[in-house]
C-alpha positions in Angstrom: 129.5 59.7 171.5 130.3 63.1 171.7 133.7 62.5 170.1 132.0 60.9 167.3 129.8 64.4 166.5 132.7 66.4 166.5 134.8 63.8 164.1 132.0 64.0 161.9 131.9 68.1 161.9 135.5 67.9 161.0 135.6 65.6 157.9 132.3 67.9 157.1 135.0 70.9 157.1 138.2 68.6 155.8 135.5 67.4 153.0 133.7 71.9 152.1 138.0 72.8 152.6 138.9 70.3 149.5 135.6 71.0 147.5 136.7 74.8 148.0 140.5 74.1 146.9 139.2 71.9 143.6 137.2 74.8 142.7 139.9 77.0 142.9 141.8 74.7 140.5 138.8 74.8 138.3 139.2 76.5 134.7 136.2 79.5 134.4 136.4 78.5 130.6 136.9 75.4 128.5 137.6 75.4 124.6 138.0 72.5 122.4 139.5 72.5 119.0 140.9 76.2 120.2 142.2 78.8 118.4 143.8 82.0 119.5 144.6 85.1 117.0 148.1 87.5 118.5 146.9 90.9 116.4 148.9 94.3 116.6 147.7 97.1 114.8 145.7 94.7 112.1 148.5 92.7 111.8 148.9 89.3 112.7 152.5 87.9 115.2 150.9 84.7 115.2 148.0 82.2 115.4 147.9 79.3 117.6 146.1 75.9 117.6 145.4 73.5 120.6 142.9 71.1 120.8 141.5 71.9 124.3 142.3 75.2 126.6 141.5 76.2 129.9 140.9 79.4 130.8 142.1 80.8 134.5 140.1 84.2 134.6 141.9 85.0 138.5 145.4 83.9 137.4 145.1 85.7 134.1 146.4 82.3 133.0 145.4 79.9 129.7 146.6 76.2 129.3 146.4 74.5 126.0 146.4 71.1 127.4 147.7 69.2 123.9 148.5 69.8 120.2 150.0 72.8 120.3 150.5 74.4 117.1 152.1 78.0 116.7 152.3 80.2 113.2 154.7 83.2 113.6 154.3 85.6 110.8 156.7 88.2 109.5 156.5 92.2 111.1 154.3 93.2 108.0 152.2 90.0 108.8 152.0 88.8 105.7 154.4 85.9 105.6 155.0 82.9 107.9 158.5 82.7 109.3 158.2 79.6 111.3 156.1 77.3 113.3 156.4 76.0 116.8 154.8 72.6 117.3 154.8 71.5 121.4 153.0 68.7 124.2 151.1 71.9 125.8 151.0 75.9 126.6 150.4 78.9 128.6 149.8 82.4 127.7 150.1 84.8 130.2 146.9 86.9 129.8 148.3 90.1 131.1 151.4 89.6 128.5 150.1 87.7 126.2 153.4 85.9 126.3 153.6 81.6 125.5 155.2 79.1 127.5 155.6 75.9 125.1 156.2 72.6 127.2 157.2 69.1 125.9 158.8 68.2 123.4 159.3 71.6 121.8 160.1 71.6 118.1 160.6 75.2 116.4 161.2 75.5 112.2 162.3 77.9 110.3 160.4 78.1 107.2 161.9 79.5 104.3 164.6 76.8 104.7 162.5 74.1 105.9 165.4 72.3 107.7 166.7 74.7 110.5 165.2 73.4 113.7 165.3 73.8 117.5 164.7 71.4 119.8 164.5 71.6 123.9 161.7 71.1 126.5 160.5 74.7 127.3 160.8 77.6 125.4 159.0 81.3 125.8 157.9 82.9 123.2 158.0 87.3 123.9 155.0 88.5 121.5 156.0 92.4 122.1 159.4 91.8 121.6 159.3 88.6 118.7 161.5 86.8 120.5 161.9 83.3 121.6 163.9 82.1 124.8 165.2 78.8 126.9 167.4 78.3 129.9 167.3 74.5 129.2 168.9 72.6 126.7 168.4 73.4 123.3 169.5 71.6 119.7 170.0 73.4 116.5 170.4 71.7 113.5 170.7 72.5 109.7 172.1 71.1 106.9 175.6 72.5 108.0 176.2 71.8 111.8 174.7 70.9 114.7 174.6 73.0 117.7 173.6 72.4 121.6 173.9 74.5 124.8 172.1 75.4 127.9 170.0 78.9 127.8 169.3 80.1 124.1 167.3 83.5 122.6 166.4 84.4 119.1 164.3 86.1 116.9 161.2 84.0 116.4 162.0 83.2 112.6 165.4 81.6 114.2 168.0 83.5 111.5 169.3 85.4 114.6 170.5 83.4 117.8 172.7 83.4 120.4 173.4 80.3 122.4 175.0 80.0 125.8 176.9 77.3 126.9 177.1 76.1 123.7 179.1 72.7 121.7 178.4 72.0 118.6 179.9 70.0 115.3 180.1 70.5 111.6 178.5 68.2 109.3 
């Protein structure tokens, strides 16, 4: 019997220890139909859409679960350079740097038919730049060109690849 009351205080503790690590997991904030504004000095970088987010106020973390929808605007703020469309996000709160996940599909606007495809992909708001280690596809009306590890300006008219192959149309 004895046995028995101190199985019982353990699965008490087993059971408050896992309550205490879900509620760590647990978002402090959740948004639907989201919408978050990158400013500098009045002018916009971007603006990005997701249809839920949670908000991680000790890890200085956000996740935009699905949807994700990224509008990079030109250093004056005025004009839209590209969009990034993705599975889900994180923004670093201290930063304020992305990290697109899934299915990562960046276009270049003006042209409408430069694209870049890979799996992740981090978008630098200071510095406007977008980055990869993975495998990455570019492809315009003229060639097509893949590699491993990639960084560009976030309008994509200057890239460099690394571990690149490619082919002309």
């Amino acid at each position: 019997m004895l046995s028995f009351v101190f199985a019982c205080n353990d699965t008490k503790q087993i059971k408050k220890s896992i309550k205490l690590n879900q509620l760590a997991d647990m978002p402090d904030q959740i948004m639907h139909k989201m919408k978050v504004n990158f400013i500098d000095s009045n002018r916009v970088k971007a603006i990005l859409t997701g249809n839920r987010a949670r908000i991680f106020n000790d890890r200085k973390e956000t996740w935009i679960d699905s949807n994700v929808y990224v509008e990079f605007f030109s250093k004056d703020g005025t004009i839209k350079e590209s969009y990034l469309k993705a599975d889900s996000a994180k923004i670093d709160d201290r930063t304020k740097n992305m990290y697109a996940y899934g299915n990562v599909k960046v276009v270049r606007i003006d042209s409408g038919t430069t694209t870049l495809t890979t799996e992740i992909l981090e978008w630098n708001q200071r510095k406007r730049k977008l980055y990869s280690n993975e495998f990455i596809r570019i492809e315009n009306p003229y060639e097509i060109i893949e590699g491993y590890g990639f960084e560009s300006d976030q309008s994509l008219n200057n890239y460099k690849i690394y571990k690149v192959s490619g082919e002309k149309k």
